[in-house]
C-alpha positions in Angstrom: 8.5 19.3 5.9 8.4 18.2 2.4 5.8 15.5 1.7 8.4 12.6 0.7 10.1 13.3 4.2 6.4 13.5 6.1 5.7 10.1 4.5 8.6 8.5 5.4 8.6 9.6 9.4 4.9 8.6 9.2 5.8 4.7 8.0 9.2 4.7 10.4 6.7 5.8 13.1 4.3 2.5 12.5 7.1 0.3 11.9 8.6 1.2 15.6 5.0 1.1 16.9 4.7 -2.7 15.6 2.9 -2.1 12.6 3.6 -4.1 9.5 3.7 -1.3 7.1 3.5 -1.3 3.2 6.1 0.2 0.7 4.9 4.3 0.1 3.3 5.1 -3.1 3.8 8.5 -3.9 1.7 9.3 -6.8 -0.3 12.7 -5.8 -3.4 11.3 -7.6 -3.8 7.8 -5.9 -6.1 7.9 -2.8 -3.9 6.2 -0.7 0.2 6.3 0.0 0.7 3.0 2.7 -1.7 0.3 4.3 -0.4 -0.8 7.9 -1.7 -3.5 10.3 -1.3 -4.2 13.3 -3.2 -7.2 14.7 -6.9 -6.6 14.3 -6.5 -2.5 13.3 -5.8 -2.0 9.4 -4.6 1.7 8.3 -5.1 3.0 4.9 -3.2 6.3 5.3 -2.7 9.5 2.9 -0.3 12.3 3.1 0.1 15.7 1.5 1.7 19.2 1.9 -1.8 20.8 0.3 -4.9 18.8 1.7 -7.1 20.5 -1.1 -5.2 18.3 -3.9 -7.4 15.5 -2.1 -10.2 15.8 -4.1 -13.5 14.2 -3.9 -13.4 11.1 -6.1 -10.2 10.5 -3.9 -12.2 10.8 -1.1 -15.1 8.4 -2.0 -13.0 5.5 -3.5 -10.8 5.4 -0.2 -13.8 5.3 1.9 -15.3 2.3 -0.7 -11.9 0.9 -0.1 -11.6 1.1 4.1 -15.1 -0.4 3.8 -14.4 -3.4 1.9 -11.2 -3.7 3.7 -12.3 -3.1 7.3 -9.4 -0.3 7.7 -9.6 3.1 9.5 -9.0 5.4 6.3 -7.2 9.1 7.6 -5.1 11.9 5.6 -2.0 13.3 7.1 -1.6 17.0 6.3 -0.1 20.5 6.6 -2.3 23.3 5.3 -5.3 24.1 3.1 -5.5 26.7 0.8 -6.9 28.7 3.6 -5.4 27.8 6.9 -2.6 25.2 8.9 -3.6 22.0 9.8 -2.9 22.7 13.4 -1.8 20.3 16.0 -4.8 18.6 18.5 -7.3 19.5 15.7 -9.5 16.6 13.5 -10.5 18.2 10.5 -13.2 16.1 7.9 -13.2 16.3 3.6 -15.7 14.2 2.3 -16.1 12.1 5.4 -12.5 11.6 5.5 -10.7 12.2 8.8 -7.7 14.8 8.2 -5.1 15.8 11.0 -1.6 16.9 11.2 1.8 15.1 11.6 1.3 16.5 15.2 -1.3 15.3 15.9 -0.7 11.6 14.3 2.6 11.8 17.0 0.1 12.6 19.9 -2.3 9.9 19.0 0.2 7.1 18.3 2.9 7.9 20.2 2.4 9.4 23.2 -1.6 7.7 23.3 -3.1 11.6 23.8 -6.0 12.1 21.7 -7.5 14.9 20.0 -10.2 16.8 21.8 -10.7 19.5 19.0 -12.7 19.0 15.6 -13.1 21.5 13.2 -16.5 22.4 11.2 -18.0 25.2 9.4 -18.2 28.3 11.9 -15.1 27.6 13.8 -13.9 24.8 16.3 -16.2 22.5 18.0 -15.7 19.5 20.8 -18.0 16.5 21.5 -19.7 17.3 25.0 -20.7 14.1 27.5 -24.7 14.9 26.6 -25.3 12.4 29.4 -22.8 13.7 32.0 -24.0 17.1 31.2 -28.0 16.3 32.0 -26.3 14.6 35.4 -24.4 17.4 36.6 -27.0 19.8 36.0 -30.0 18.3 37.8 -27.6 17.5 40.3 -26.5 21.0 41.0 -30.6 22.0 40.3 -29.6 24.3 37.5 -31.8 25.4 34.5 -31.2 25.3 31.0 -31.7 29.1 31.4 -28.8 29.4 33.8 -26.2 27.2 32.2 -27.2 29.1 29.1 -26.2 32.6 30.5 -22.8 30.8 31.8 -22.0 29.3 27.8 -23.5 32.6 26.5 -25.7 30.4 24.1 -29.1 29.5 23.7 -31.1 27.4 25.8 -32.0 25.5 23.4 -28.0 25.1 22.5 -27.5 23.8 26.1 -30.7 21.2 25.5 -29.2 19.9 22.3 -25.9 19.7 24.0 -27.4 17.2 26.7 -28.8 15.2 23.3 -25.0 14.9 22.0 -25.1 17.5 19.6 -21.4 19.5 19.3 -20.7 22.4 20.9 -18.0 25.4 20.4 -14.9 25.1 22.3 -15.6 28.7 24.1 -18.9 27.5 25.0 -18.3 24.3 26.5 -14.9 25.5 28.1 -17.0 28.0 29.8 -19.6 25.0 31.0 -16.2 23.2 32.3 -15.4 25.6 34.6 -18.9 27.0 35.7 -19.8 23.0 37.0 -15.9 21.8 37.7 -16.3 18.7 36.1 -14.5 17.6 32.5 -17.7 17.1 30.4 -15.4 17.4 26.9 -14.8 13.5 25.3 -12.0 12.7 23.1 -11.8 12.2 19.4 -10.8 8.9 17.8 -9.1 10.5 14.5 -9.5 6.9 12.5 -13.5 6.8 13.3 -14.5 8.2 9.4 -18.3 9.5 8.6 -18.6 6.7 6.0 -21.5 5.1 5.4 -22.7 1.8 5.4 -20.6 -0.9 3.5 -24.0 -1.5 1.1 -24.6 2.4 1.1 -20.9 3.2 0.3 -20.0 0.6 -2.4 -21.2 0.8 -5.4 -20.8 -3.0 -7.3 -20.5 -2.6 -10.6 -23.4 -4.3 -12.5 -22.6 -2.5 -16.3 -19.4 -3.4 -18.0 -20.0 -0.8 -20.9 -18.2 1.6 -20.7 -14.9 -0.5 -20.5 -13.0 -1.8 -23.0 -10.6 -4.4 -24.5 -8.8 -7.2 -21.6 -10.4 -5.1 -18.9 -14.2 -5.7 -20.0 -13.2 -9.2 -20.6 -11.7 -10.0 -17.3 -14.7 -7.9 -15.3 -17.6 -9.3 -17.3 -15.9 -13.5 -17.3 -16.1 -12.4 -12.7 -19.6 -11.1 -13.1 -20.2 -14.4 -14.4 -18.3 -16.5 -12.3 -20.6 -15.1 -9.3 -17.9 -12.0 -8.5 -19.0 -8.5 -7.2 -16.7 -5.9 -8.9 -16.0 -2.7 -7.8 -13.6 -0.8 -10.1 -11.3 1.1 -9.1 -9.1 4.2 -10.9 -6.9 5.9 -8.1 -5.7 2.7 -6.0 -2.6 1.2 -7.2 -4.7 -2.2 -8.1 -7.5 -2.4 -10.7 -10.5 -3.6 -8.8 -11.7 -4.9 -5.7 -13.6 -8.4 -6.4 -15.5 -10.6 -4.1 -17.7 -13.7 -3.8 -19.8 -14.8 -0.8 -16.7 -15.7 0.6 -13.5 -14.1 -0.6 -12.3 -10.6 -1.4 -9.9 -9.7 -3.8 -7.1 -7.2 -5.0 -7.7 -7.6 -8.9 -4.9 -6.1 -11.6 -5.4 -6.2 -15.2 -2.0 -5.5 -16.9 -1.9 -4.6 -20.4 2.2 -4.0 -21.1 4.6 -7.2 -20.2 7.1 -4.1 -19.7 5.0 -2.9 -16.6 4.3 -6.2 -15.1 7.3 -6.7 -13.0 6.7 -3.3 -11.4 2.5 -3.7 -10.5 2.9 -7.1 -9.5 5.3 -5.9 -6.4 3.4 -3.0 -5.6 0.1 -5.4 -5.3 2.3 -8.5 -3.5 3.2 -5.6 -0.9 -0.2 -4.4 -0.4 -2.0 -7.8 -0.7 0.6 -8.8 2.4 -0.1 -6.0 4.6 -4.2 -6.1 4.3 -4.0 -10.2 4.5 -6.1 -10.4 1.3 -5.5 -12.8 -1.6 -4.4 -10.8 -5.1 -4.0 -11.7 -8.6 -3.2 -9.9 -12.0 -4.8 -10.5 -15.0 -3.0 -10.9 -18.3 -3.6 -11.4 -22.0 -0.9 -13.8 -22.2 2.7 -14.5 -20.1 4.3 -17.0 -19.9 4.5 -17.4 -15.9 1.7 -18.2 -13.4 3.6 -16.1 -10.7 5.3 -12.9 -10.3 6.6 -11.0 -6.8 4.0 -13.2 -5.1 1.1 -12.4 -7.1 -0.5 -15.2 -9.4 -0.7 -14.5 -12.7 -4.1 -15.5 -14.6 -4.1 -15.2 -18.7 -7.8 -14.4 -21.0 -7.9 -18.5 -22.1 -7.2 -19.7 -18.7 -10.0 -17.4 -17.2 -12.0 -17.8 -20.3 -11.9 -22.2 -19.1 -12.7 -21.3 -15.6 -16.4 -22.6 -14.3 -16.3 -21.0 -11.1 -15.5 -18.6 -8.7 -14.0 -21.8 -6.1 -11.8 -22.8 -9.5 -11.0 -19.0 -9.5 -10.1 -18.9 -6.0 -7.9 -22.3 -6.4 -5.9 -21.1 -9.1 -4.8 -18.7 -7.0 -4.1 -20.4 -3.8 -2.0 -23.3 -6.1 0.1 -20.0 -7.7 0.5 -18.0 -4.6 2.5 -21.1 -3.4 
């Protein structure tokens, strides 16, 4: 299935599931194609034919994004350079959770998760470490002997009990031998991110920017704003305060305006966070829903509340 088609069964899907989804954004380079919510649970979602034309800058600055955004970042996919996605499998690049259109079906749909991940050496499954220790003593085995069963290590089987992965075959085997389902499932929008403060990197430099967009970042800085560029999202920045985070644009061409300002409405909508574009000068203070904030009216600004209230008074 082409990647156009994938996407748009993938947005129909959330829509019918209650999702408010975003208009697609089909640029291979951005790191994202469609935000959807759905009460408290925010997807950011990617989808490609190739999963090796997700790179790793694509990788980090979705997982900066899902951070700041509280969403459950995951990329949609068919092959790799060296294999299928295949169906019931959760595969990782960069920290990023990749599984197939099958798979997204199972989970969403039909509520079956995924019991399968993939890693380097083959297929692996998270084992119930705790369940495991239980059955064991229970049934007054050894390590030794549930080794010889799994045909691993002993000290495989201990590290098994301390929630370390094990290979399908393996615990398949240890299924059977103690007749008890000790595999857990996988939750396919649960990322290896780190931290919010570990995985955003504020931006404390203006340097190496230039023009309208050093302007606009360094007048925030000032104003009391956080600002984490961003160069494959279809908005500009992310910008917050102690209180408020925001989708920031910084539009250079009048002719282009129109255009970024509905893309940014629809996203801003769908993630429930306030959005603005920045201008050198236009004559209107709204556009598709998105305020619209020239260099002298920032440049008069004396806080990041006034910032905040310019916004709220436009956005209405």
């Amino acid at each position: 299935m082409a990647r156009k088609e994938s996407l748009q069964e993938v947005r129909d899907t959330l829509g019918k599931l209650g999702f408010t989804v975003s208009e697609p954004h089909t640029i291979r380079s951005i790191c994202f194609d469609l935000v959807a919510r759905r009460d408290d649970v925010l997807l950011i979602v990617k989808v490609l034919g190739n999963v090796d034309a997700f790179n790793k800058d694509n990788a980090k600055e979705l997982l900066v994004i899902a951070n700041l955004l509280k969403g459950s970042p995951f990329l949609i996919g068919s092959k790799s350079s060296t294999s299928d996605i295949e169906d019931g499998v959760v595969y990782y690049r960069y920290g990023i959770p990749i599984i197939s259109l099958g798979t997204f079906k199972d989970f969403f749909i039909e509520e079956v998760p995924p019991f399968v991940f993939a890693a380097p050496g083959g297929l692996y499954v998270h084992i119930d470490g705790e369940l495991l220790r239980e059955m064991r003593e229970k049934k007054q085995l050894s390590l030794g002997t549930l080794a010889e069963v799994a045909k691993v290590s002993r000290k495989s089987i201990q590290l098994y009990e301390d929630g370390m992965g094990a290979m399908m075959d393996a615990a398949l085997r240890i299924e059977e031998f103690l007749k008890t389902p000790i595999i857990l499932p996988i939750n396919p929008l649960a990322t290896h991110a780190k931290s919010e403060e570990e995985a955003t990197e504020w931006v404390d430099s203006f340097k190496e920017f230039r023009g309208l967009e050093k302007h606009v970042f360094r007048r925030l800085d000032g104003l009391g704003y956080r600002i984490m560029p961003t160069s494959k999202s279809p908005f500009d920045a992310l910008t917050a305060d102690s209180k408020t985070l925001i989708l920031a644009s910084i539009e250079k061409r009048e002719g282009t305006l129109a255009k970024r300002a509905r893309v940014v409405t629809n996203i801003s909508k769908v993630v429930e966070k306030h959005s603005v574009i920045f201008v050198e000068k236009y004559r209107k203070q709204c556009l598709e829903g998105t305020p619209i904030i020239d260099r002298k009216e920032l440049k008069k600004i004396d806080s990041s509340d006034e910032v905040l209230e310019l916004i709220l008074e436009r956005e209405g």
